[in-house]
TIRO-2110 file (N, C-alpha, C; in Angstrom, 1 decimal):
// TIRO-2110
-45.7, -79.5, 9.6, N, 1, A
-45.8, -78.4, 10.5, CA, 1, A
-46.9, -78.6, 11.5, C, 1, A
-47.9, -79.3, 11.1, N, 2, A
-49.4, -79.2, 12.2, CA, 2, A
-48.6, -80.2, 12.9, C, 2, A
-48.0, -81.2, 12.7, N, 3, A
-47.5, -82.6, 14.3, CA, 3, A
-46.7, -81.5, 14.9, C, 3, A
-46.2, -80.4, 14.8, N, 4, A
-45.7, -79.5, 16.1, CA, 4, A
-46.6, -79.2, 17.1, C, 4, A
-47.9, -79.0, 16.3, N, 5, A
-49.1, -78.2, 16.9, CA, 5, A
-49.4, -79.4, 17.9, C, 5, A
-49.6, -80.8, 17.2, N, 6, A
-50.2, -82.0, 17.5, CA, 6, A
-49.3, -82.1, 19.2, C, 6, A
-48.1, -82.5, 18.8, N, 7, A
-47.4, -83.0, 19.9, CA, 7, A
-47.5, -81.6, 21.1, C, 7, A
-47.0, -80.6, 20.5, N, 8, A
-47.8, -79.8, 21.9, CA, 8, A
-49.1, -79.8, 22.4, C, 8, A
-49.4, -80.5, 21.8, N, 9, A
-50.9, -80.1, 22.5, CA, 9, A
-50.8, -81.5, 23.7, C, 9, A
-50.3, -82.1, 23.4, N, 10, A
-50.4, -83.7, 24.0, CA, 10, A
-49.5, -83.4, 25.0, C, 10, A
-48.7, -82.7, 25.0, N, 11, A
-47.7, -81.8, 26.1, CA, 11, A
-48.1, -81.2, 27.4, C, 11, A
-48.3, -80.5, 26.7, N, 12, A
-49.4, -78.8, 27.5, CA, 12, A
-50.7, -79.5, 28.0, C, 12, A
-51.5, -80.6, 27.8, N, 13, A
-52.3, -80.3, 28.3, CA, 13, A
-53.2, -79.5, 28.8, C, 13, A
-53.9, -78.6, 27.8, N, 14, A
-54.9, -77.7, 27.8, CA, 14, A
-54.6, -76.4, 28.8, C, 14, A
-53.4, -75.7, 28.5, N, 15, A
-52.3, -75.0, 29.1, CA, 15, A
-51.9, -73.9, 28.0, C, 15, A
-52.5, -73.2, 27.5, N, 16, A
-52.4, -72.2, 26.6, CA, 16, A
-50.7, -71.6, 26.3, C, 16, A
-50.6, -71.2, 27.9, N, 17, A
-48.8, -70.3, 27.7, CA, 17, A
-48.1, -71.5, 27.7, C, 17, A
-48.0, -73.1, 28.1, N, 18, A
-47.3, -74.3, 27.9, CA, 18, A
-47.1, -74.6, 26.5, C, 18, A
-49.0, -74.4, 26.1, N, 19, A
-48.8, -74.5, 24.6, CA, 19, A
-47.5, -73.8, 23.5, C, 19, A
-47.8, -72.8, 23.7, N, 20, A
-46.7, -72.0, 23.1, CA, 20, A
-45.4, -72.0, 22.8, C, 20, A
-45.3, -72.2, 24.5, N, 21, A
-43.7, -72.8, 24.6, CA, 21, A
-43.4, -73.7, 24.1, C, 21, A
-44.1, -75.1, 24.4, N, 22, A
-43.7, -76.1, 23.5, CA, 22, A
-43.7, -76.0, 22.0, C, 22, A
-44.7, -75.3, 21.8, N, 23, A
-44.3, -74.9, 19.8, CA, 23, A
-43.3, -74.2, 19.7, C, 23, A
-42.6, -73.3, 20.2, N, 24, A
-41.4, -72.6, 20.2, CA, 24, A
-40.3, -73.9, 20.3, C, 24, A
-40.4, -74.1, 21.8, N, 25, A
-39.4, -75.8, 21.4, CA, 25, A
-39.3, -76.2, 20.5, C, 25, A
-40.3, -77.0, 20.1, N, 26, A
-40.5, -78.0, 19.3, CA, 26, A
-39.6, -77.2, 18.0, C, 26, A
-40.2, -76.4, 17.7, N, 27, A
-40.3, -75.9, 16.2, CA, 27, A
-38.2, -75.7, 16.2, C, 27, A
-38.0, -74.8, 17.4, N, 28, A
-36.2, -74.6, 17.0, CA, 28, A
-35.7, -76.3, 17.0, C, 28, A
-35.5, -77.2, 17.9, N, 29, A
-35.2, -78.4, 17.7, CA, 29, A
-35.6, -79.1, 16.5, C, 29, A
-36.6, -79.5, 15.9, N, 30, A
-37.1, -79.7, 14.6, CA, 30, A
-36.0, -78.4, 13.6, C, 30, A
-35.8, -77.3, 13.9, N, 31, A
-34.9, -76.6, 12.7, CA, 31, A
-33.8, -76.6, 13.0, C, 31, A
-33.1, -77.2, 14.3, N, 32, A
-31.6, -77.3, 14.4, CA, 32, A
-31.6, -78.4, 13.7, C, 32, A
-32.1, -79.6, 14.0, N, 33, A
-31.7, -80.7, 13.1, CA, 33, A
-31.9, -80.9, 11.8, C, 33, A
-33.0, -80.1, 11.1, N, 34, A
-32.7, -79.7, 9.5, CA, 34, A
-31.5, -79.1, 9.2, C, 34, A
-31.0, -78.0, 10.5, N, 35, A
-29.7, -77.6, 9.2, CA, 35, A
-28.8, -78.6, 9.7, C, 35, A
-28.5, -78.9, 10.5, N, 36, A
-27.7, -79.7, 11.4, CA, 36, A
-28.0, -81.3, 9.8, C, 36, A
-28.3, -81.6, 9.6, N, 37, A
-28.2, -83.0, 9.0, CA, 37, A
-28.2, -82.2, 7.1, C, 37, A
-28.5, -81.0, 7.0, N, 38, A
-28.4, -80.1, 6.1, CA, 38, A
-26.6, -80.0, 5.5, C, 38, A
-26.8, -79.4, 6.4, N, 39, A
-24.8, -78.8, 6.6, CA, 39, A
-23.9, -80.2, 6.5, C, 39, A
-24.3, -81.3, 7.0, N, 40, A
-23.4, -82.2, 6.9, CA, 40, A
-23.8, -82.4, 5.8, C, 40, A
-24.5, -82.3, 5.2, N, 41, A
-24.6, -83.0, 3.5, CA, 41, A
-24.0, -82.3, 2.6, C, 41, A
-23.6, -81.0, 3.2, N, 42, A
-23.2, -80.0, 1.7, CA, 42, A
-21.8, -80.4, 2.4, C, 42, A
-21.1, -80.5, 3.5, N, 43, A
-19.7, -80.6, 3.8, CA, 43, A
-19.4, -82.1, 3.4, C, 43, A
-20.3, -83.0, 3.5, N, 44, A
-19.9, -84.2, 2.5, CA, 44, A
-19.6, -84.0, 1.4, C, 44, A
-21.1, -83.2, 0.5, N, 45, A
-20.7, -83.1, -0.9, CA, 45, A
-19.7, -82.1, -1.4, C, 45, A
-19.0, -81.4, -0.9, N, 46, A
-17.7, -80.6, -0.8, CA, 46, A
-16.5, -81.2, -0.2, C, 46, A
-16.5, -82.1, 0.4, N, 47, A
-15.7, -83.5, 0.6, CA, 47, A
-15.0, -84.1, -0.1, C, 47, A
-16.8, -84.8, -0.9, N, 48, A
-15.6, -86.2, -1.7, CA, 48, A
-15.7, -85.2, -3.3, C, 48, A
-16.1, -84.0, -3.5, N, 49, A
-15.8, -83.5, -4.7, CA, 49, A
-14.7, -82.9, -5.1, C, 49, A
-14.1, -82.8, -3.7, N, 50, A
-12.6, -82.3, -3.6, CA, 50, A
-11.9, -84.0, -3.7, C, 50, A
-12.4, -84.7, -2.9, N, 51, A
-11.5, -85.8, -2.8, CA, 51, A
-11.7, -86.5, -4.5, C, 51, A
-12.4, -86.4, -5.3, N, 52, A
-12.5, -87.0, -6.5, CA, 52, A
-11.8, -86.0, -7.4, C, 52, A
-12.0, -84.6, -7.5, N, 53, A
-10.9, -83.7, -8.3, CA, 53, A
-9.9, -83.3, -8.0, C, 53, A
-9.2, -84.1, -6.7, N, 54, A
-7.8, -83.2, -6.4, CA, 54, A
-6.7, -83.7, -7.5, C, 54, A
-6.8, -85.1, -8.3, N, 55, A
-6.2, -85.4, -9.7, CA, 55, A
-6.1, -84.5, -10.4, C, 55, A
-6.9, -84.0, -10.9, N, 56, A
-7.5, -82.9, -12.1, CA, 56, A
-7.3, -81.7, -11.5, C, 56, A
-7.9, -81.1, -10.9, N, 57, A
-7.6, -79.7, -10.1, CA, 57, A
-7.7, -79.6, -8.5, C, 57, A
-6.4, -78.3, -8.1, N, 58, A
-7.4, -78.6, -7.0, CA, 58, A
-8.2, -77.5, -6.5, C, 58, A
-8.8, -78.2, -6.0, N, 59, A
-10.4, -77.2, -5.6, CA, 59, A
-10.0, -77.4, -4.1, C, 59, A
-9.9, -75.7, -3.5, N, 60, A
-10.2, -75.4, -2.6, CA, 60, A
-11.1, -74.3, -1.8, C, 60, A
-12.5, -74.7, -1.4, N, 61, A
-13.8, -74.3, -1.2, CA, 61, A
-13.7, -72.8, -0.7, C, 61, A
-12.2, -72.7, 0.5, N, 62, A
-12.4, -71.5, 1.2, CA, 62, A
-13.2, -71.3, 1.7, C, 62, A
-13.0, -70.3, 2.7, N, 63, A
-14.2, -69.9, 3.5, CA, 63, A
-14.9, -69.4, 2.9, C, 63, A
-15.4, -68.0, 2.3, N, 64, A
-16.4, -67.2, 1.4, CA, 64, A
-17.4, -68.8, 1.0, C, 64, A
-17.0, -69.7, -0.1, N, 65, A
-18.1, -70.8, -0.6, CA, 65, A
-19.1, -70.8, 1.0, C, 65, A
-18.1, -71.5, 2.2, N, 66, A
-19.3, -72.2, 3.2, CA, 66, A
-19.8, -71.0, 3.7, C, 66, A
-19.3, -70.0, 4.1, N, 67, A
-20.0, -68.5, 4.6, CA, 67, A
-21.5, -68.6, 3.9, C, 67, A
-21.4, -68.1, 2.3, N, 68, A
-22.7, -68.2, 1.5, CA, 68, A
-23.2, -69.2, 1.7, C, 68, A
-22.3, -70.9, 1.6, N, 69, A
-23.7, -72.0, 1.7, CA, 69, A
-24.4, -72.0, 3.1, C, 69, A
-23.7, -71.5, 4.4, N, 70, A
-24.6, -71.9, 5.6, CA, 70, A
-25.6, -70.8, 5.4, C, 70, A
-25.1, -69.8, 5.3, N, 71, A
-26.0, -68.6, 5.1, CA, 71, A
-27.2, -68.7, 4.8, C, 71, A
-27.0, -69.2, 3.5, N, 72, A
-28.3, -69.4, 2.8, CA, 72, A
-29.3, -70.4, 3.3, C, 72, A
-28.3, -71.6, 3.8, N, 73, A
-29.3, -72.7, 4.8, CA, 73, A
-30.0, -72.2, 5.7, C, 73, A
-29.0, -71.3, 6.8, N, 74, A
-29.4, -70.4, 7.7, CA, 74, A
-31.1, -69.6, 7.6, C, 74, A
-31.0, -69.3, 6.5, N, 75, A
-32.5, -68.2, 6.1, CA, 75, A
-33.2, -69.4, 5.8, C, 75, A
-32.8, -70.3, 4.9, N, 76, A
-33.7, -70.9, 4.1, CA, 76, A
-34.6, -71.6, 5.8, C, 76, A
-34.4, -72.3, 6.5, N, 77, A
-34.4, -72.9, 7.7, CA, 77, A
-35.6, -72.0, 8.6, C, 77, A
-34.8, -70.9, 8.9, N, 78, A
-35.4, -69.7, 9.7, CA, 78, A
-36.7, -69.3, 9.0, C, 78, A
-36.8, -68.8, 8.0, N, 79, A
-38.2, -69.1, 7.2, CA, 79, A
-39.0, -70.1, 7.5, C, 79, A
-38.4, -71.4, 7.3, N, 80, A
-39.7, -72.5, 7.7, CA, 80, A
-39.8, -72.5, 9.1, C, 80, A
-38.8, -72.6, 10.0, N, 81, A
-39.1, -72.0, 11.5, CA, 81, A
-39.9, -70.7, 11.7, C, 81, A
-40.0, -70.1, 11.0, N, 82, A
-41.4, -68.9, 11.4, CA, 82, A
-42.5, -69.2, 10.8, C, 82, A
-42.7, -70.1, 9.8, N, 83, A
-43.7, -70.6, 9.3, CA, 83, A
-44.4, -71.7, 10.2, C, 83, A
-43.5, -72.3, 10.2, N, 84, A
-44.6, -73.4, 11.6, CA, 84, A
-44.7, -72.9, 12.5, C, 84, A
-43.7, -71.5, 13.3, N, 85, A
-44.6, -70.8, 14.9, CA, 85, A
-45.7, -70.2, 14.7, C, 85, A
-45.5, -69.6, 13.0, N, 86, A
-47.0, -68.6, 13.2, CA, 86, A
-48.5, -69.7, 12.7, C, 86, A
-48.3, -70.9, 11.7, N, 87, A
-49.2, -71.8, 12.1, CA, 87, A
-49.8, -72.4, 13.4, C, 87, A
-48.9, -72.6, 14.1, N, 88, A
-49.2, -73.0, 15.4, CA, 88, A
-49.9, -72.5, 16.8, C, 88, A
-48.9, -71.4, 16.5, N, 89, A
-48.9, -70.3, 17.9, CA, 89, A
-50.9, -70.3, 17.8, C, 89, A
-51.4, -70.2, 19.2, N, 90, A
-52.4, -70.2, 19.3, CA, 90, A
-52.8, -68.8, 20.3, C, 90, A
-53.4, -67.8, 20.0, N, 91, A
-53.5, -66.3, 21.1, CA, 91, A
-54.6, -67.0, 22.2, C, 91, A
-56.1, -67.1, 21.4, N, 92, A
-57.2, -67.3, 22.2, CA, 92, A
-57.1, -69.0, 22.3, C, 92, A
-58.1, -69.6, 23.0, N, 93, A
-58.7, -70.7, 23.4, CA, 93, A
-59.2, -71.0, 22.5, C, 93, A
END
């Protein structure tokens, strides 16, 4: 979470309201691609768990399962995203 601070700073160049924005940036791009490489791991592993039990049973995930799993990524994500803005965010000089 501080290399957000880091790299804006190297941004902004000693630019306080720059600063900011670029931690705002930074921080949603860094949390799109956690869920974003998140979500395809749980849609894999719902995948081939279907593709290995459709023998035996078949499992179908339905909507309701992904609703709750993004959901939860959703928060879980958004949490660490307000954790690194309010680390970072800088008021004074």
């Amino acid at each position: 979470m501080k290399r957000i601070g880091i790299a804006a700073s190297r941004i902004a160049k000693d630019d306080l309201v720059s600063y900011n924005m670029f931690v705002l940036i930074l921080s949603f791009l860094l949390s799109l691609l956690i869920f974003l490489i998140s979500a395809f791991s749980i849609l894999a592993g719902v995948a081939v768990t279907s593709y290995v039990t459709r023998g035996f049973m078949s499992m179908d995930p339905g909507t309701g399962f992904f609703k709750f799993a993004f959901f939860g990524l959703a928060v879980v994500v958004g949490l660490i995203n307000l954790v690194a803005v309010l680390v970072n965010i800088k008021l004074k000089r």
